[in-house]
C-alpha positions in Angstrom: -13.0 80.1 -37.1 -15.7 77.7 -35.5 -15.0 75.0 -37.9 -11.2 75.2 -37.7 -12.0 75.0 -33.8 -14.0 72.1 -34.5 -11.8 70.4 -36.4 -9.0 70.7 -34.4 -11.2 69.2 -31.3 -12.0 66.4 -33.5 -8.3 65.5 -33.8 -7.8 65.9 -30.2 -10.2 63.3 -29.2 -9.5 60.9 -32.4 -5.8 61.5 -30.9 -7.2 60.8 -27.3 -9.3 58.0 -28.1 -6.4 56.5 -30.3 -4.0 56.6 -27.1 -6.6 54.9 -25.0 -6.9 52.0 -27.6 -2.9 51.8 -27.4 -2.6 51.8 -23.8 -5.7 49.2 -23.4 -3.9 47.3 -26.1 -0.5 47.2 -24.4 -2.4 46.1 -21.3 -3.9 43.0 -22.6 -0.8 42.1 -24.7 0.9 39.9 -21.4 -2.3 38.2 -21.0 -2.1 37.2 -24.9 1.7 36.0 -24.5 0.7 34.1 -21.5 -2.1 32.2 -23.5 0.3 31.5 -26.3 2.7 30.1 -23.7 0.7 28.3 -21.9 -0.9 27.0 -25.7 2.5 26.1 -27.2 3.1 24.2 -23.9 0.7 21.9 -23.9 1.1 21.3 -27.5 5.0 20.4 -26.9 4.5 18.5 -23.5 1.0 17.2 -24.0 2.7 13.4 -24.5 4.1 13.7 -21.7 1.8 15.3 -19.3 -0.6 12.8 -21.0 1.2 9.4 -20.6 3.6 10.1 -17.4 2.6 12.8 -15.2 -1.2 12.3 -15.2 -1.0 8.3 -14.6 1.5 9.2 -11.4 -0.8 11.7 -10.1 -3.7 9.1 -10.5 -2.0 6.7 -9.5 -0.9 8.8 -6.1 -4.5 9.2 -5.5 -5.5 5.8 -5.9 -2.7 4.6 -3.8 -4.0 6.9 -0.8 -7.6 5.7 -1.1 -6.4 2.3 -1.2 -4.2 2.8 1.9 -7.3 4.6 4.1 -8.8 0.7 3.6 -5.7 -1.1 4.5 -5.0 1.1 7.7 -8.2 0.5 8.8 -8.3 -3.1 8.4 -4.7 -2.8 10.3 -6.8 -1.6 13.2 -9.3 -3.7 13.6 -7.2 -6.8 12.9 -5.6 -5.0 16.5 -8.7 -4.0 17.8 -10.3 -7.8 17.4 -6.5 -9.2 18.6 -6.5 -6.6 22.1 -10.3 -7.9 22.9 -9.9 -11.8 22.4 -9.3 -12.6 26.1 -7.0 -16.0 25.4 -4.8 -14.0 23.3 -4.0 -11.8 25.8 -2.6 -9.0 23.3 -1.6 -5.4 24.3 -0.4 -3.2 21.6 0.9 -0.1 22.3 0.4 3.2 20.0 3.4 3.5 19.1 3.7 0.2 17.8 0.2 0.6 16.0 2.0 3.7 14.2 5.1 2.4 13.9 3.5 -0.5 11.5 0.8 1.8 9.6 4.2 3.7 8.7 5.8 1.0 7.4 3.5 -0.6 5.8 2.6 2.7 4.0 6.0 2.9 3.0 6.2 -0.8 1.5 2.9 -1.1 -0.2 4.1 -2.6 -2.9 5.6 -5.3 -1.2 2.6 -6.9 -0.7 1.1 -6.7 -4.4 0.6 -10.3 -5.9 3.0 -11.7 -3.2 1.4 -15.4 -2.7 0.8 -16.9 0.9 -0.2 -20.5 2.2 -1.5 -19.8 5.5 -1.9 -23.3 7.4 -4.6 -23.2 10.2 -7.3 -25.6 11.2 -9.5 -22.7 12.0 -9.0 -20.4 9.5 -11.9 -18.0 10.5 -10.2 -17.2 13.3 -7.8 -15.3 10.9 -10.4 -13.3 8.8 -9.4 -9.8 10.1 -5.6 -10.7 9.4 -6.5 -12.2 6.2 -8.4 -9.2 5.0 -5.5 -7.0 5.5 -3.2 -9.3 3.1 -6.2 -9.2 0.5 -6.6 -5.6 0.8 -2.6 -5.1 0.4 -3.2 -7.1 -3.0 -1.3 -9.9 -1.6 -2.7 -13.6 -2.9 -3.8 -15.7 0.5 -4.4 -19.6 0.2 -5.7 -21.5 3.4 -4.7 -25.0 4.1 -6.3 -26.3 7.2 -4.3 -29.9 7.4 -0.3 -30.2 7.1 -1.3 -32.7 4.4 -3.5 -30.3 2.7 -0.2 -27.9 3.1 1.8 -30.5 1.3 -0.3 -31.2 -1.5 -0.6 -27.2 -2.4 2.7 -26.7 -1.8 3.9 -29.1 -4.6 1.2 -27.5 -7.2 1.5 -23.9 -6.4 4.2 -21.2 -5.9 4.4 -19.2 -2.6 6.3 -16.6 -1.0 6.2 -17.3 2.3 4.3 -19.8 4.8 2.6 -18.8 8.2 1.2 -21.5 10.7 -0.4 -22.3 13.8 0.9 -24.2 16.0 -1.9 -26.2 17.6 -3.8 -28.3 14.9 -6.5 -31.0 15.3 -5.4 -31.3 19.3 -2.7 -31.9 18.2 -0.2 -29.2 20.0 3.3 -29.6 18.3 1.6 -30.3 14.7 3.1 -27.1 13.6 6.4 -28.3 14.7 6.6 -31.3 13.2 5.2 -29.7 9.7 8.3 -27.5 10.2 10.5 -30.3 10.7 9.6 -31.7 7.5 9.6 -29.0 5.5 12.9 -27.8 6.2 14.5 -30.8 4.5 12.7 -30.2 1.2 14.9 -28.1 -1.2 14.4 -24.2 -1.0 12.4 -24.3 1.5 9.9 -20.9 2.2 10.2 -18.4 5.5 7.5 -20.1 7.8 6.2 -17.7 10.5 4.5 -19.1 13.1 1.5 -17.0 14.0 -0.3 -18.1 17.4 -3.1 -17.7 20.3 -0.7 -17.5 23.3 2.9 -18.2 22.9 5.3 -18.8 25.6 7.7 -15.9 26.2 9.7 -18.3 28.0 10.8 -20.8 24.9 12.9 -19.4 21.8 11.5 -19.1 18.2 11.5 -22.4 16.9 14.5 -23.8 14.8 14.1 -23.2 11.3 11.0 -20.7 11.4 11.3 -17.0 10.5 9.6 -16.1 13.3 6.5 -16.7 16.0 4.4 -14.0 17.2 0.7 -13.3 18.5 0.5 -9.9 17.6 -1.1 -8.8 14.3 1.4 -5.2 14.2 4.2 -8.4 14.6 3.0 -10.5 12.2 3.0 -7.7 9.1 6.4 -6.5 10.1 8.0 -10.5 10.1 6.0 -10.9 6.9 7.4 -7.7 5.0 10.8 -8.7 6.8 10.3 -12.2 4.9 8.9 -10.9 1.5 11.9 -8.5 1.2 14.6 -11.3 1.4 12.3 -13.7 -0.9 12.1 -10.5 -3.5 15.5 -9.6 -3.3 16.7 -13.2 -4.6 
């Protein structure tokens, strides 16, 4: 009687313990089929996870790293324009965001676009400058209209921009316009200035005149996207 007892207890907990395997078994079972899934996923989309997704995410990234440079040197081209006294530049916020939004939106606009940039002072342009370099755009100075000339017939550009004043001389900018406006094709020229007069129209022929660095970007991407779309 004892070891029929016995044995039958035996059974019982082999049964038990048999249940408890199955139920543990059943439990881990989703977690298997979601492994498998997620294997036979990467196996069938590795190529493209691998060659498209991955570069555009990077790419994203590297984009808004590059962008937290350009915004700041956005702002202290502004902040160097609003405290040269001469200039006499004011730029309101909404302005300053207004730009940084579209030149967010148009980065690519700027990448390998090629500028000749006529000033006798160029130095005076560095902040400006630096935002063009960091927006991958290509900037060549020319600090005569002769120098301008001689560039212009070896290289290709996208666009001019140009003082106004040169060697004392206060319509030199003018007078390059003048001449350069009878060559064939001519470029968008954008005058960019110390102090213009609010008083006297943009000049015939230019793309535009402005003092203002927030200005400037906006007639430049204004000018890049009718050169690009030709």
């Amino acid at each position: 009687m004892d070891s029929t007892l016995t044995a039958a207890v035996m059974d019982s907990a082999r049964t038990g313990f048999s249940e408890k395997m199955l139920i543990e078994a059943i439990k881990i079972i989703p977690g298997i089929l979601w492994f498998l899934l997620a294997v036979i996923t990467m196996i069938v989309f590795y190529k493209p996870l691998r060659y498209e997704l991955l570069p555009r995410i990077a790419g994203i990234k590297a984009m808004g790293l590059e962008f937290s440079f350009v915004k700041k040197s956005i702002q202290t081209a502004i902040e160097v324009a609003e405290k040269y006294e001469k200039w006499q530049v004011t730029i309101p916020e909404a302005d300053r965001k207004r730009v940084l939004r579209r030149v967010e939106h148009h980065f690519d606009l700027f990448k390998d676009a090629a500028i000749l940039w006529i000033d006798d002072f160029p130095e005076q342009n560095k902040s400006e400058s630096l935002v063009f370099e960091r927006l991958q755009a290509k900037i060549e100075f020319a600090t005569s209209s002769q120098q301008a000339k001689s560039l212009l017939k070896k290289n290709k550009y996208d666009l001019i921009l140009s003082d106004m004043l040169r060697h004392g001389d206060a319509t030199a900018g003018l007078q390059f316009l003048a001449e350069y406006r009878k060559s064939k094709n001519p470029l968008p020229l954008i005058f960019y200035v110390g102090s213009p007069n609010p008083d006297k129209p943009v000049p015939l022929g230019a793309f535009g005149l402005t003092h203002r660095p927030d200005e400037l970007l906006h007639l430049v991407m204004d000018a890049l996207e009718r050169v690009k779309s030709v």
